[in-house]
Backbone as JSON, one array per atom type, in Angstrom:
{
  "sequence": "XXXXXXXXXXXXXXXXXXXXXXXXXXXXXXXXXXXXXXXXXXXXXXXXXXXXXXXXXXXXXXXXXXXXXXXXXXXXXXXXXXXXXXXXXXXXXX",
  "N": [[0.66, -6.02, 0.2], [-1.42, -8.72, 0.23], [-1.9, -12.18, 1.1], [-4.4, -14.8, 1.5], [-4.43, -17.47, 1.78], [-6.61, -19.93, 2.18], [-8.64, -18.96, 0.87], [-7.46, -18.64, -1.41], [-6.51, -15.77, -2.26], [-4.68, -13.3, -3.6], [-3.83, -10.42, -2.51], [-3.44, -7.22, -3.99], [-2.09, -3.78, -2.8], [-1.77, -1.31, -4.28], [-1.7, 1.98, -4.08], [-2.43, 4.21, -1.56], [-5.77, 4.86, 0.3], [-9.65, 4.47, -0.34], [-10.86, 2.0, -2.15], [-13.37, 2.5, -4.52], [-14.66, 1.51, -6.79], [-15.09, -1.22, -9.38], [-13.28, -3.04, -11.72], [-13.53, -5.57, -13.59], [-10.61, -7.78, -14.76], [-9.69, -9.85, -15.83], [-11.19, -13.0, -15.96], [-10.65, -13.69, -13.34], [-9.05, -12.08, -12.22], [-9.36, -8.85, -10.68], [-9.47, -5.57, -10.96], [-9.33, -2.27, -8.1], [-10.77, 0.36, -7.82], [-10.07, 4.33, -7.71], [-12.0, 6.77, -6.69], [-11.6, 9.0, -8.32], [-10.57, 7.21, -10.72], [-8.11, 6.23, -10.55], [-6.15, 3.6, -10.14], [-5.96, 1.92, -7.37], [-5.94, -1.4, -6.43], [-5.46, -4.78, -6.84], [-7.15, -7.77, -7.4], [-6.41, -10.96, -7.28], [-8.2, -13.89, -8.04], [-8.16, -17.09, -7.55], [-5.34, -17.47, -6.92], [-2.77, -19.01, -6.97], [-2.91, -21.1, -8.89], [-3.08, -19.05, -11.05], [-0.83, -17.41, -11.05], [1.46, -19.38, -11.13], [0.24, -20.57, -14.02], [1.13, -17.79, -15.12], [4.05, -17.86, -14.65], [5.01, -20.0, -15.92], [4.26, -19.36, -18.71], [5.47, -17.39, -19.15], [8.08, -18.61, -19.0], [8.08, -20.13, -20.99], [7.66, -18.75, -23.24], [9.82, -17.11, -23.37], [11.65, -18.95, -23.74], [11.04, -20.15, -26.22], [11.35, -17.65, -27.72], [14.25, -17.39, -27.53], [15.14, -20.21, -28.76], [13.72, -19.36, -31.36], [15.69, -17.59, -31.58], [18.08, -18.34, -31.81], [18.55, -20.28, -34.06], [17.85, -18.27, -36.22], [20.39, -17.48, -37.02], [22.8, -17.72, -38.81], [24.04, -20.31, -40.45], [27.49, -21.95, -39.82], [30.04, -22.45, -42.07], [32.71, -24.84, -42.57], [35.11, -23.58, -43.6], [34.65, -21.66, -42.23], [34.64, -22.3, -39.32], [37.39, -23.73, -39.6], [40.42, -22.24, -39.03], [42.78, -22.15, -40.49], [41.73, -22.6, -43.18], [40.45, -24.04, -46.38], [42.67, -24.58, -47.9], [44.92, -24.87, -46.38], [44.35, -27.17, -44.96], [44.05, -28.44, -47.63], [47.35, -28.63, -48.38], [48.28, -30.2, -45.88], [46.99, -32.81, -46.08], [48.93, -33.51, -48.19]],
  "CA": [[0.24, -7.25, -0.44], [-2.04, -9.84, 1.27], [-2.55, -13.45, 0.47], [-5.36, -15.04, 2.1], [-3.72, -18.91, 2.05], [-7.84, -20.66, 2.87], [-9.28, -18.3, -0.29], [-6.28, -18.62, -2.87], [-6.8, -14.68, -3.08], [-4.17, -12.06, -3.68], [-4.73, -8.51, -2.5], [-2.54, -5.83, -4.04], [-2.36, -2.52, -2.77], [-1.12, -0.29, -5.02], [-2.04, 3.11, -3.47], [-3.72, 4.26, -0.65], [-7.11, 5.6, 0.17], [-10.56, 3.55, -0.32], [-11.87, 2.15, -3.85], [-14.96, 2.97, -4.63], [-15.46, 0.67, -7.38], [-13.82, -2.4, -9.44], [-13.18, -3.68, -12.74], [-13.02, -7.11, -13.63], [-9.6, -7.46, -16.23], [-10.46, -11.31, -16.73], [-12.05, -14.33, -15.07], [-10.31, -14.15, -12.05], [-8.3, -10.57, -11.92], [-10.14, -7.4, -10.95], [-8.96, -3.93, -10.54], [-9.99, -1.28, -7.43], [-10.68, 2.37, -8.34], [-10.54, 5.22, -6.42], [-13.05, 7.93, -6.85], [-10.84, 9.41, -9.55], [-10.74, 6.44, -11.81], [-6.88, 5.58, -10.29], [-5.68, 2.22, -9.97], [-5.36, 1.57, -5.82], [-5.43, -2.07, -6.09], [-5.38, -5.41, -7.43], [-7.36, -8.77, -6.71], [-6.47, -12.28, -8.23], [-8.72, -15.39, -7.27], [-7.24, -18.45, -7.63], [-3.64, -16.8, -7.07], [-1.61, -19.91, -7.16], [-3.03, -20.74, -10.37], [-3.21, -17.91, -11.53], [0.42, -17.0, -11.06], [1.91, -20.81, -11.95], [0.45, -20.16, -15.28], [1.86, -17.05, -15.64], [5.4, -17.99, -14.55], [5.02, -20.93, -16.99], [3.81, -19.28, -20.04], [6.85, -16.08, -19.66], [9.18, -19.17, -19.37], [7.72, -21.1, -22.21], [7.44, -17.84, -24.18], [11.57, -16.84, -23.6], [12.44, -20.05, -24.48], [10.9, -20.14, -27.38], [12.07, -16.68, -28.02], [15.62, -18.23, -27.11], [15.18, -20.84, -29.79], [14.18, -19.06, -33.11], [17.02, -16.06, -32.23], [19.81, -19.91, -32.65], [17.36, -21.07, -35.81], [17.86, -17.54, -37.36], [21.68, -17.65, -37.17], [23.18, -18.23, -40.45], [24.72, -21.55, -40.22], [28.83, -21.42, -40.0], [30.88, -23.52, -42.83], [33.7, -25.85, -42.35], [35.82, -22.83, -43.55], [34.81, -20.25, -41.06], [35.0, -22.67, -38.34], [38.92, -23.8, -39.65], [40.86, -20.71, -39.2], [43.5, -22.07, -41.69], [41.05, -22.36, -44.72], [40.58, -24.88, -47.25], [44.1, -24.94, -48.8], [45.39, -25.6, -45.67], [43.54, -28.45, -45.0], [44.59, -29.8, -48.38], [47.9, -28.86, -47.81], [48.17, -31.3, -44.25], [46.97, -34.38, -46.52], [50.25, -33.94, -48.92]],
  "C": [[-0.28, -8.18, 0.65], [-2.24, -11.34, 0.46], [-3.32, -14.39, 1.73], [-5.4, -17.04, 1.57], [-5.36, -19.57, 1.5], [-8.3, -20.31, 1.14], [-8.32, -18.65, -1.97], [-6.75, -17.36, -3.16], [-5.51, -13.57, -2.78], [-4.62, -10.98, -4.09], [-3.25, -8.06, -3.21], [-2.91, -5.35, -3.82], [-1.41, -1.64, -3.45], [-0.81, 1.17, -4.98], [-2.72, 3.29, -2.63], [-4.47, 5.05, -0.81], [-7.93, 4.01, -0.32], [-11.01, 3.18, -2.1], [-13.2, 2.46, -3.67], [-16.07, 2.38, -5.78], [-14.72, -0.23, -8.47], [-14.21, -2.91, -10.81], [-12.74, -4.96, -13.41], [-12.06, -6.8, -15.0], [-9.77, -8.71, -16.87], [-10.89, -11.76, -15.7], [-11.81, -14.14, -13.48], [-8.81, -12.77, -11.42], [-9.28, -9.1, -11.92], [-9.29, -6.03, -10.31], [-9.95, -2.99, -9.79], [-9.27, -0.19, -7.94], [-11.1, 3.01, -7.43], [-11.51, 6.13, -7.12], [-12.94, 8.56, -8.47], [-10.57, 8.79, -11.0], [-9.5, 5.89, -11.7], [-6.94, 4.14, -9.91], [-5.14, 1.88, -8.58], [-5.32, 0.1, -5.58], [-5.58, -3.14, -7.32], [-5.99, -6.78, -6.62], [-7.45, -9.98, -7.6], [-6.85, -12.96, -6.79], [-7.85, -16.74, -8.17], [-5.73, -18.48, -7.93], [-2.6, -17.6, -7.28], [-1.76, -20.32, -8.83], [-2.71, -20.11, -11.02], [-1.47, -17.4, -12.14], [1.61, -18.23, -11.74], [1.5, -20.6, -13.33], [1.06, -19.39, -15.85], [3.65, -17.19, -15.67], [5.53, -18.77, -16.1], [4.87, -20.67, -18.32], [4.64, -17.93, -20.48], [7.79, -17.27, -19.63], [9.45, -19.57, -21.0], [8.04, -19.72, -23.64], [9.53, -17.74, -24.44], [12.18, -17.89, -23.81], [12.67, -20.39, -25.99], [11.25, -18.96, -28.52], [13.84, -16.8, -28.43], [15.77, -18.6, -28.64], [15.2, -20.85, -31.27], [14.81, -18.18, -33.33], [17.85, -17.46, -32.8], [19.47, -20.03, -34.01], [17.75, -20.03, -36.71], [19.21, -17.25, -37.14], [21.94, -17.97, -38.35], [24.16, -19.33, -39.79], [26.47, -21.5, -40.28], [29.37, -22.68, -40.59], [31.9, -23.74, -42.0], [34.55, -24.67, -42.36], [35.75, -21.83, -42.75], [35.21, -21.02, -39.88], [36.7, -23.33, -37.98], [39.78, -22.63, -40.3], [42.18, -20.86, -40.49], [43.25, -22.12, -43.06], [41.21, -23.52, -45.16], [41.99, -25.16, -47.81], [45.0, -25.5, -47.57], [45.33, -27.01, -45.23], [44.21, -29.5, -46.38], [46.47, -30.07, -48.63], [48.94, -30.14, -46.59], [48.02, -32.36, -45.26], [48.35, -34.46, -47.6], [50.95, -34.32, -48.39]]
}
């Protein structure tokens, strides 16, 4: 792995040997191929970017993941949460 600080560019190397030719995956991620059509590396431009979004948008995502597993909980009554039950309860006020 190289990062080139001046450029904002991360190299991956993924395998060795030379590419021979490169596939852009989006705007600012391209993939080197070897001869064979294998996957030897990886190059993001604007890597800080690049990567800050991504942190940010697997947090944002497992949070929100997080949030509608609580939401789909079935809600817990008064009686499940008092282990002596309703009669007890009225019980105590006699």
């Amino acid at each position: 792995m190289s990062y080139f600080e001046e450029a904002d560019v991360l190299h991956l190397n993924l395998a060795d040997g030379p590419d021979v030719s490169s596939v852009e995956l989006s705007p600012n991620v391209t993939a080197e191929l070897n001869a064979d059509g294998g996957l030897v590396g990886l190059e993001i431009l604007n890597a800080s970017d690049f990567l800050r979004d991504l942190v940010l948008d697997s947090a944002q995502a497992n949070s929100c993941s997080w949030q509608s597993e609580r939401i789909s909980e079935p809600p817990r009554s008064l009686e499940a949460t008092n282990r002596r039950g309703p009669a007890s309860a009225a019980g105590r006020r006699a």
